[in-house]
C-alpha positions as CSV (number, residue, x, y, z in Angstrom):
1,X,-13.9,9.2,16.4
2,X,-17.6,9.2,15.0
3,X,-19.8,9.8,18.0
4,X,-21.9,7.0,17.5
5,X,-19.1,4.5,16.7
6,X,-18.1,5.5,20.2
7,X,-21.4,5.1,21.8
8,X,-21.4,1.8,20.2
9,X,-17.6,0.4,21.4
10,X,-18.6,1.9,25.0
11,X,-21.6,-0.2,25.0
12,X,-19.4,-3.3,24.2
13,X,-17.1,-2.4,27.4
14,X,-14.4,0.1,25.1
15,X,-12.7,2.3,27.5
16,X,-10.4,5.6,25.5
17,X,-7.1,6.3,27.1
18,X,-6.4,9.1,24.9
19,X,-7.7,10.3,20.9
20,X,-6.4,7.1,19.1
21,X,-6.4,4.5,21.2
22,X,-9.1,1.6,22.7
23,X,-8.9,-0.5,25.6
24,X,-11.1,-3.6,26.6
25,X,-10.4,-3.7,30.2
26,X,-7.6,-5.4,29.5
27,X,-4.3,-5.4,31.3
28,X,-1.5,-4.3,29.6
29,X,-0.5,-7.4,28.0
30,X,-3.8,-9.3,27.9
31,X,-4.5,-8.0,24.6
32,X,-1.8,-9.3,22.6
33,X,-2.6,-12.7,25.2
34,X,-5.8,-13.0,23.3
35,X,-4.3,-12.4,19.9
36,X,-2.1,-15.3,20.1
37,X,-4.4,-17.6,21.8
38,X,-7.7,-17.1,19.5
39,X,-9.1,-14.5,17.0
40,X,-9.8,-10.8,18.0
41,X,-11.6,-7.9,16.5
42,X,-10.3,-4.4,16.8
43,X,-11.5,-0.8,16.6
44,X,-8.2,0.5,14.4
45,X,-8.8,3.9,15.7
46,X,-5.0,4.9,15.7
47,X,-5.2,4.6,12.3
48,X,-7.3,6.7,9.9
49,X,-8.1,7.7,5.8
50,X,-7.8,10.0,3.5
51,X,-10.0,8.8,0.1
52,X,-8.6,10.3,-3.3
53,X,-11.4,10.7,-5.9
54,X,-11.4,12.1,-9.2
55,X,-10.1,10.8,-12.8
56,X,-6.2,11.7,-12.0
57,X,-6.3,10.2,-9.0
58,X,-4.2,7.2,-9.0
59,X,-1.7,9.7,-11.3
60,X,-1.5,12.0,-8.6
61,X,-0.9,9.2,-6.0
62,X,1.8,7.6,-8.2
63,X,3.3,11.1,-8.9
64,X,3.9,11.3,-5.3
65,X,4.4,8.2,-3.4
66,X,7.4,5.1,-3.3
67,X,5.7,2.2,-5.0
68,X,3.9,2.0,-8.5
69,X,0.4,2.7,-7.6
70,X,-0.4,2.8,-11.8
71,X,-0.1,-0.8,-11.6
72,X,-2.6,-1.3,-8.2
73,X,-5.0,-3.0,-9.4
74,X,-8.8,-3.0,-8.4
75,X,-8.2,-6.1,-6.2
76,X,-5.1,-5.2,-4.8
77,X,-3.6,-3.5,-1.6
78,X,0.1,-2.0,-1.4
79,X,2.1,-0.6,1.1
80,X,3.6,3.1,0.4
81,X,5.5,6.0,1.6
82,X,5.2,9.7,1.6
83,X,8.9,11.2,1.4
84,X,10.0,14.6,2.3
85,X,12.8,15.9,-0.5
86,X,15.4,14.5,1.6
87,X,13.9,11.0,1.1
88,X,12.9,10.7,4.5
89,X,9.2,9.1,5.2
90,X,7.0,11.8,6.1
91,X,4.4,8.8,6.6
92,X,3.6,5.2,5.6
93,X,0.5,3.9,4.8
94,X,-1.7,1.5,3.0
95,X,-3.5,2.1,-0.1
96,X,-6.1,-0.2,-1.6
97,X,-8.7,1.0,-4.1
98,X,-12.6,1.3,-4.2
99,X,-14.0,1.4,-7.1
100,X,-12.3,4.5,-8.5
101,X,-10.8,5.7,-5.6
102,X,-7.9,5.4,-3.5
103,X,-8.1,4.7,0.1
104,X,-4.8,5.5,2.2
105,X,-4.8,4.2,5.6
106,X,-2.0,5.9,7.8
107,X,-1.2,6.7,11.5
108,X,-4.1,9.0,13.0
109,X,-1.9,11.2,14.7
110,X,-0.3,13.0,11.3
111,X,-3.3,12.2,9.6
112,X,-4.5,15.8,9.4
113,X,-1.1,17.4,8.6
114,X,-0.8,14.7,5.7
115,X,-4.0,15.5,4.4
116,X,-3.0,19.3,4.0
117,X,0.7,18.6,3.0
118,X,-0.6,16.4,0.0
119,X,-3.4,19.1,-0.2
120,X,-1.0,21.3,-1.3
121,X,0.5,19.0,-4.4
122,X,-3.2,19.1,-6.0
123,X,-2.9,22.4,-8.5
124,X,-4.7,21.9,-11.4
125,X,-4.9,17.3,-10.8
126,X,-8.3,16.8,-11.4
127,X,-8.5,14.9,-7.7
128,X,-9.9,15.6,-4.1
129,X,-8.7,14.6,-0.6
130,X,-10.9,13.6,1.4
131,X,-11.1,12.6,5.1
132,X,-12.6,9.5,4.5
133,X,-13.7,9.3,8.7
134,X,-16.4,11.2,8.7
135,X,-18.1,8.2,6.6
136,X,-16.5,5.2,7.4
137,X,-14.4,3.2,10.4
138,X,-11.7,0.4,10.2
139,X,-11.9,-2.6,12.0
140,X,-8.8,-5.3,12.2
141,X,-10.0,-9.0,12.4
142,X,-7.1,-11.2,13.0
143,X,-6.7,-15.2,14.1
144,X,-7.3,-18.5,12.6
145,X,-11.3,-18.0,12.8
146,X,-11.0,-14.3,11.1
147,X,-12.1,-15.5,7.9
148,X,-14.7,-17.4,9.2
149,X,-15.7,-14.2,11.0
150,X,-15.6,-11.9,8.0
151,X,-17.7,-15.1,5.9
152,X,-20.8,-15.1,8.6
153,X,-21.4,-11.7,8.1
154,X,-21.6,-11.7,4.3
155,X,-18.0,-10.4,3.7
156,X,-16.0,-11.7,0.9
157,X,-12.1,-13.1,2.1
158,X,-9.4,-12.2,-0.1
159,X,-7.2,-14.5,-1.0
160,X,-3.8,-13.4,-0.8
161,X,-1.9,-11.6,1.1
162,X,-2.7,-7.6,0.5
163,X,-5.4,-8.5,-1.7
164,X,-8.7,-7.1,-1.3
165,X,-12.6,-7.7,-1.7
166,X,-15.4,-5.7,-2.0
167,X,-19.2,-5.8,-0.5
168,X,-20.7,-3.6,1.9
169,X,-17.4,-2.7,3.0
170,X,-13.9,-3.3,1.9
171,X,-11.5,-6.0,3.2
172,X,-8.0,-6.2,2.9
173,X,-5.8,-9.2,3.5
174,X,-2.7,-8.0,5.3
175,X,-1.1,-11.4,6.1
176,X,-2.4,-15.0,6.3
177,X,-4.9,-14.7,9.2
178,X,-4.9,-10.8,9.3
179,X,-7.9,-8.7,7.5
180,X,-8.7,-4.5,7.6
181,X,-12.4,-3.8,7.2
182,X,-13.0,-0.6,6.0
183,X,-17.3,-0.2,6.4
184,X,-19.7,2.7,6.0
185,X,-20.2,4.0,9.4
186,X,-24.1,2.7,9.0
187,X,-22.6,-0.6,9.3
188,X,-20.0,-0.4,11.6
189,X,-22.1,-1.3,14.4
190,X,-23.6,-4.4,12.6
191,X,-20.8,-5.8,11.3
192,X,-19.1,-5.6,14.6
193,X,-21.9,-7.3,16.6
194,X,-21.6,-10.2,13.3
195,X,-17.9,-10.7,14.0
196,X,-18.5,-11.2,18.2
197,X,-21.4,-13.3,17.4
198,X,-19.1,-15.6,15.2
199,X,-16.5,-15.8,17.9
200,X,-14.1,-13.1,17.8
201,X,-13.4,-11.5,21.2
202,X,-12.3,-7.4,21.1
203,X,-9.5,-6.2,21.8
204,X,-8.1,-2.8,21.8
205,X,-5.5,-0.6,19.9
206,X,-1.8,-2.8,21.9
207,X,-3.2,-6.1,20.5
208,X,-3.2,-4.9,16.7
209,X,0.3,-2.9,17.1
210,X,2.0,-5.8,18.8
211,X,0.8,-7.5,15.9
212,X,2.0,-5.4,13.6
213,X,5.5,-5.4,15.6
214,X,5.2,-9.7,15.0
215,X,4.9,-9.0,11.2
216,X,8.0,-6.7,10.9
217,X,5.1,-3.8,9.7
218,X,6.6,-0.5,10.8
219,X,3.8,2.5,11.1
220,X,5.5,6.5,11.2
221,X,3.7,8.1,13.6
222,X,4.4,11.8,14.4
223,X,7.9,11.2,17.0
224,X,9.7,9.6,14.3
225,X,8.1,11.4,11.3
226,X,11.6,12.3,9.3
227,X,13.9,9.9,11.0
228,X,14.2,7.5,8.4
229,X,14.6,6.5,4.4
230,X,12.2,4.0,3.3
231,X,15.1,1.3,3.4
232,X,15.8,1.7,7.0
233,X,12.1,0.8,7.5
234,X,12.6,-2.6,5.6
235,X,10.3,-0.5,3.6
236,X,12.3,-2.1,0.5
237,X,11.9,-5.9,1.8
238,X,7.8,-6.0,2.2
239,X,6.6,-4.4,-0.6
240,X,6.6,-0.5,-0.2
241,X,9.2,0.5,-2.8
242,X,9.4,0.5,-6.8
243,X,12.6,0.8,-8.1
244,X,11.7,0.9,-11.5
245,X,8.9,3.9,-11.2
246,X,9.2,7.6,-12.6
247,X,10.4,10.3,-9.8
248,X,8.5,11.4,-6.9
249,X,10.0,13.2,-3.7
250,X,12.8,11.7,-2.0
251,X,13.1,8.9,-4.8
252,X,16.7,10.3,-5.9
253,X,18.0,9.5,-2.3
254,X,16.0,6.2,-1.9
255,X,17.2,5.0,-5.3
256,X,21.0,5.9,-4.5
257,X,20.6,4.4,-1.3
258,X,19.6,0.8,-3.0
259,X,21.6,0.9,-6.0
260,X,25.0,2.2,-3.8
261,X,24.4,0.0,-1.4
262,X,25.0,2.3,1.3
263,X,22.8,1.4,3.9
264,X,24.1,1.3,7.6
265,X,20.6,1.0,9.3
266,X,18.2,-1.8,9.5
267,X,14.7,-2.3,11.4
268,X,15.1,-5.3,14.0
269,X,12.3,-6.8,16.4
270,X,13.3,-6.8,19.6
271,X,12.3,-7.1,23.5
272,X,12.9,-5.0,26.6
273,X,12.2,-6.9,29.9
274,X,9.5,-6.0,32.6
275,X,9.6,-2.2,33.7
276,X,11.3,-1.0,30.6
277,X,8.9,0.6,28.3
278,X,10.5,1.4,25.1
279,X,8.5,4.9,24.0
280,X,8.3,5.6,20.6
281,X,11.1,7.8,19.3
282,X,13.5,6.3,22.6
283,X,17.6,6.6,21.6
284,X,18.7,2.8,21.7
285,X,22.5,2.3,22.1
286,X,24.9,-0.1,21.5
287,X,28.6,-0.7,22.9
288,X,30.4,0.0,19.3
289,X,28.7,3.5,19.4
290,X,29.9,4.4,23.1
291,X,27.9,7.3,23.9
292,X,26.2,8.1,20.5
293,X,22.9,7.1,19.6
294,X,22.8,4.0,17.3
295,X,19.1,4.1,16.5
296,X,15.2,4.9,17.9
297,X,12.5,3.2,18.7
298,X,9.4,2.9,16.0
299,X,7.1,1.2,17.7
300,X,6.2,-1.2,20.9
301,X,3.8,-3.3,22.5
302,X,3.0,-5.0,25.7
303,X,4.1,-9.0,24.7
304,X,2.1,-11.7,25.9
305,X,4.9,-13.6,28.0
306,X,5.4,-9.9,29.3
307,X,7.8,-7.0,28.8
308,X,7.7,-5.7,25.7
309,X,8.4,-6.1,22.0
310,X,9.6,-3.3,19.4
311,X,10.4,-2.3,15.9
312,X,14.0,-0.6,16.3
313,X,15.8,1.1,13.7
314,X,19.5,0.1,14.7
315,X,22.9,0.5,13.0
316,X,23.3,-3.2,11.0
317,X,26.7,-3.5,13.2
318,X,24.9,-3.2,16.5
319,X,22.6,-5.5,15.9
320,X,25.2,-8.2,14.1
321,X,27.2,-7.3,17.6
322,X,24.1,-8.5,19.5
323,X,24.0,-6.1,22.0
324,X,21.6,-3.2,22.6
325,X,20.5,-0.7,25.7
326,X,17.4,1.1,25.8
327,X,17.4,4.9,26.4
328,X,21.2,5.0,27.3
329,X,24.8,3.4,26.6
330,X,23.9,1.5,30.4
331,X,20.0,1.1,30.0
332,X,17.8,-2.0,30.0
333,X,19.6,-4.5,27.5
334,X,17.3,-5.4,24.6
335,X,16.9,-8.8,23.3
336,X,16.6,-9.8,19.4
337,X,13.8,-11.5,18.1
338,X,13.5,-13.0,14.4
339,X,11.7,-11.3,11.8
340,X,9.0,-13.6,9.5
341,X,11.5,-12.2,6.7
342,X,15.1,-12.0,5.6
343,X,16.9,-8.8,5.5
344,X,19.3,-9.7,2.9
């Protein structure tokens, strides 16, 4: 984290349990408390960027990645993947343009290791990788007042969903009351103090991943980097893959996988109860499965009613069965929660 963005968050009353992660005194579930009740702004520090530059840029990127970043345009965000040959996601990310570059906004703990594994692809591409933190932060806004927020301090609001605008920083819409500001590090401190001022109370790092959980937006962090094919992610169902692009690593398996219709695997929201904290990368079982692992854990979040709520990769008849144990065939039993889209 930029030393100064820190100094600034600490200021504010930002407390750092570990390298990616902010806390605002808040108990463990009082974060995503005020995220349903009102509008929040958040430090995304778990998540950072690597900027592409150069005139083959957005060939390199589409060379490369799931979904048809040739036709991204300048106003546009997408969601993507970053497969290993085997067509499992190595990471997943968003990508939005600035001007001529690319901005690709992934989970901060592979960060590094992505941006020397893509390094490695650049040969003779007239293109640079760049981490993008050593000159600029991300900040979530998210609630009914967030574009109200993002207007009284002179940002533009984009007007669909992963659609973008640009100013003295870059927003991206995620979802209907859900915004990314990327901003020059000069401003970050500004902005921030605009968006409290309008009404938007911080919260840390939990509130914008149980968020994300809400949503059905799955992030690959480093326990389950390999672990799944862009399907199993819904990956296919909001956006991340193009079917009708050239290759790019993986794509032979993610393409069989769709047009064979062989998928067994699904990700599902669900809830543990009180106590049982479902770790990232955690075996979940189900009764048809006996003693074999039917799926992991992606990603969880303190819930405001308490407990917690997850993104699960689970076998498809598991979760039709309704029944699912966390961490072993007899462990806490999960409950299902809907998704805010179908999984056909």
């Amino acid at each position: 984290m930029n030393a100064s963005w820190q100094t600034h968050l600490a200021a504010q009353g930002a407390s750092f349990p570990d390298e990616f992660s902010v806390r605002f005194g808040e108990d463990e579930r009082q974060g995503a408390s005020l995220v349903a009740q009102g509008t929040v702004v958040v430090p995304l520090e778990h998540l950072r960027v690597i900027r592409a530059t150069g005139e083959d840029a957005g060939a390199f990127l589409h060379n490369l990645f799931s979904n048809d970043v040739k036709k991204l345009g300048a106003n546009e965000a997408q969601l993507n993947s970053f497969n290993s040959p085997k067509g499992r996601m190595l990471a997943s990310m968003l990508v939005w343009r600035q001007g001529s570059d690319y901005l690709l906004a992934m989970s901060a703990d592979i960060h590094a290791a992505m941006l020397k594994k893509l390094s490695m692809y650049v040969l003779r591409s007239k293109v640079r990788l760049l981490d993008d933190g050593s000159d600029s932060v991300l900040i979530g806004l998210a609630g009914s007042q967030a574009g109200a927020a993002l207007e009284a301090a002179g940002l533009g609001i984009p007007g669909a969903p992963r659609a973008t605008a640009s100013g003295i920083a870059s927003v991206v819409r995620l979802d209907g009351a859900r915004f990314v500001v990327s901003t020059p590090i000069s401003e970050a401190a500004a902005l921030w103090n605009k968006f409290v001022a309008s009404g938007a109370v911080p919260a840390g790092t939990q509130a914008w991943q149980w968020l994300d959980i809400r949503e059905g937006l799955p992030t690959v962090t480093q326990p389950v980097q390999e672990e799944f094919v862009a399907q199993m992610l819904n990956f296919d169902l909001i956006g991340g893959v193009s079917f009708n692009k050239g290759c790019y690593p993986g794509q032979e398996i993610v393409a069989r996988t769709h047009y064979l219709g062989k998928l067994k695997k699904r990700m599902y929201r669900v809830h543990a109860p009180v106590g049982a904290l479902p770790a990232v990368g955690t075996d979940i079982y189900a009764p048809d499965f006996g003693d074999q692992s039917a799926g992991k854990v992606v990603s969880a979040a303190p819930a405001p009613e308490g407990g917690y709520d997850a993104l699960v990769v689970l076998q498809s008849s598991s979760a039709d069965a309704g029944q699912a144990h966390l961490g072993a065939p007899d462990g806490p039993a999960l409950a299902f929660l809907p998704l805010p889209y179908a999984l056909g």
